[in-house]
C-alpha positions in Angstrom: -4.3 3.5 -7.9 -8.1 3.2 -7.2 -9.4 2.8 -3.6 -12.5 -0.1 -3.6 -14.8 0.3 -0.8 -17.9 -2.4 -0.3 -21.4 -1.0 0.5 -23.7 -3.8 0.6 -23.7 -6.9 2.3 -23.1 -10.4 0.7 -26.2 -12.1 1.9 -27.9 -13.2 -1.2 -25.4 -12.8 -3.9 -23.8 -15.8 -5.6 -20.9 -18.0 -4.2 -18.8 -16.9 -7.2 -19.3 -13.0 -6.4 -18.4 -13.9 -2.4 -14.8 -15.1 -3.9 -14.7 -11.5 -6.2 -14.8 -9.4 -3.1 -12.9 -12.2 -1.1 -10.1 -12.1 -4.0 -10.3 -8.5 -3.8 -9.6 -8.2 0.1 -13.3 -7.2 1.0 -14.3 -8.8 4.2 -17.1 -6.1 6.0 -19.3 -3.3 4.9 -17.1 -0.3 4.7 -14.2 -1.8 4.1 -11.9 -0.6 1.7 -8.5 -1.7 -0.2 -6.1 0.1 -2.6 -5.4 -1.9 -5.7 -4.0 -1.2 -9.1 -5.9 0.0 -11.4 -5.3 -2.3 -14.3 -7.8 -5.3 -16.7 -7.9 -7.9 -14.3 -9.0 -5.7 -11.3 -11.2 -3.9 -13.5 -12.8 -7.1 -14.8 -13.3 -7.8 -11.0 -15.0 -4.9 -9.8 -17.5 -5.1 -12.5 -18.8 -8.7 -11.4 -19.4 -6.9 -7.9 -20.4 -3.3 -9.4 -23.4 -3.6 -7.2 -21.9 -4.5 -4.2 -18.9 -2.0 -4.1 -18.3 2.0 -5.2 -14.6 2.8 -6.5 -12.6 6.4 -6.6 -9.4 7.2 -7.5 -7.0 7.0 -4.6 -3.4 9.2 -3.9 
């Protein structure tokens, strides 16, 4: 499990990034979700790798 928490806002980022962290369950600066840590998420977080920092979660 990894724990993905966003650090930067989305004003100024693409449309297609806004439905990444959307898809992901990011809504606010310091917010956070707990998601599997398998391709597809992985594939997300690395369109938003700017926007977001991950660690491993319990």
């Amino acid at each position: 499990m990894i724990r993905i928490v966003q650090k930067r806002s989305v004003i100024g980022i693409t449309p297609k990034q806004r439905k990444v962290l959307e898809a992901l369950g990011l809504r606010k600066i310091g917010g956070s979700v707990v998601h599997k840590d398998d391709k597809a998420v992985q594939g997300m977080i690395h369109k938003v790798s700017h926007l977001v920092t991950v660690e491993k979660a319990d």
